[in-house]
C-alpha positions in Angstrom: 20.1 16.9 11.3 17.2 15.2 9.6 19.1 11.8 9.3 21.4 10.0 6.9 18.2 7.9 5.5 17.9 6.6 2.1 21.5 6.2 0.1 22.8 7.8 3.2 21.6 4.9 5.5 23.9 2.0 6.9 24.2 0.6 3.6 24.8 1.1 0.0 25.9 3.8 -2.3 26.0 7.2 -1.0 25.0 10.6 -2.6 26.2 14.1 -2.0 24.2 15.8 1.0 23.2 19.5 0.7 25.8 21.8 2.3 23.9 23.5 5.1 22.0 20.2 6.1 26.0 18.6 6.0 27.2 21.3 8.0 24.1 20.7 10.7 25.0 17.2 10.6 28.4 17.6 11.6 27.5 20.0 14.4 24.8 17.5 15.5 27.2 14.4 15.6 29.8 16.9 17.8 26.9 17.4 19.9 26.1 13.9 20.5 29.4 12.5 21.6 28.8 13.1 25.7 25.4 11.0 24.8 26.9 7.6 22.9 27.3 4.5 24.8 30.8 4.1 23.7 31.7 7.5 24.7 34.2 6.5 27.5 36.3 4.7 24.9 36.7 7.7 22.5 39.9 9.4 24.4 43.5 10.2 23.2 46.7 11.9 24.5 46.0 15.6 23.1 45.8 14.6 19.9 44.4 16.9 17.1 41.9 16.6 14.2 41.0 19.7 11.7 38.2 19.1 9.6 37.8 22.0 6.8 34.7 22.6 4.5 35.9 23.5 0.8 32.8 24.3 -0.3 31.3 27.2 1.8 31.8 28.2 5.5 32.5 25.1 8.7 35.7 24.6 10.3 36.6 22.3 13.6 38.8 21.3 15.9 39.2 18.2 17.8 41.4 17.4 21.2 41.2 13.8 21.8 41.6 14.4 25.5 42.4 12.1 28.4 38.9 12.4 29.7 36.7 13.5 26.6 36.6 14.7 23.1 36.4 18.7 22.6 35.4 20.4 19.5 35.7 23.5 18.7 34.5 25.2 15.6 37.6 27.2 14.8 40.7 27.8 11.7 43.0 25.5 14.2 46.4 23.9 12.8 45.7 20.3 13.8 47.8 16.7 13.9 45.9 16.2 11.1 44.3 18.2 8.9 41.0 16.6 6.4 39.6 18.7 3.9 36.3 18.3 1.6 33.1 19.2 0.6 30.4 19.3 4.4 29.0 16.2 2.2 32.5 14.4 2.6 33.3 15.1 5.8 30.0 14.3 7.4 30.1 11.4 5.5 33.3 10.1 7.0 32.1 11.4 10.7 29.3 8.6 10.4 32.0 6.2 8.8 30.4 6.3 5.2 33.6 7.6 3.4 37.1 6.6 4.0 40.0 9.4 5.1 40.7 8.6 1.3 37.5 10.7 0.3 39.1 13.4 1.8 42.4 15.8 1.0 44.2 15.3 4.1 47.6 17.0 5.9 49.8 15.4 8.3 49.3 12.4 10.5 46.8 10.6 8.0 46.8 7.6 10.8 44.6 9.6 13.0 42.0 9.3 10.6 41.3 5.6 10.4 42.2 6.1 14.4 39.1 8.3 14.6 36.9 5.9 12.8 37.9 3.4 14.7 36.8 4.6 17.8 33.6 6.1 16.8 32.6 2.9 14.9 28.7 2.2 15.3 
């Protein structure tokens, strides 16, 4: 991904991204995980988390495992299931959106759970 600069930075209003460069910035974040300092302290008991593009192709799945996160980009049934436009969800990945952004399924807890634990 190129980088959430501009409106996309730490602060202010933000702007809709591009769908491909969204999509790349979710896959990017994913990859990034085993490489953040906090890393250690994003864990869970199994937990799930389904995040589903509305506008165009990208689906994942996230275990919040005992010893890591796993992603997998697949059509899963999750604990909870958020679904948006790539723009949304990167957005909320990086903490810019709230779950409320989103049109979510199930355990809607897990959400502010997940930002929580990937806070900058």
């Amino acid at each position: 991904m190129r980088g959430l600069a501009g409106p996309q930075g730490a602060a202010g209003a933000v702007e809709p991204i591009e769908h491909a460069l969204a999509v790349d910035g979710i896959d990017e974040f994913f990859a990034l995980i085993p490489f953040w300092r906090r890393e250690s302290s994003v864990r869970g008991a199994g937990e799930t988390i389904h995040l589903h593009c509305t506008d165009g192709d990208g689906e994942w799945l996230m275990r919040l495992a005992a010893d890591s996160v796993i992603v997998t980009r697949e059509h899963a049934k999750g604990d909870v299931a958020a679904r948006g436009p790539a723009s949304d969800l990167v957005l909320f990945l990086y903490g810019r959106v709230a779950p409320s952004a989103l049109e979510v399924f199930g355990d809607a807890s897990l959400l502010d759970r997940w930002q929580e634990l990937v806070r900058w």
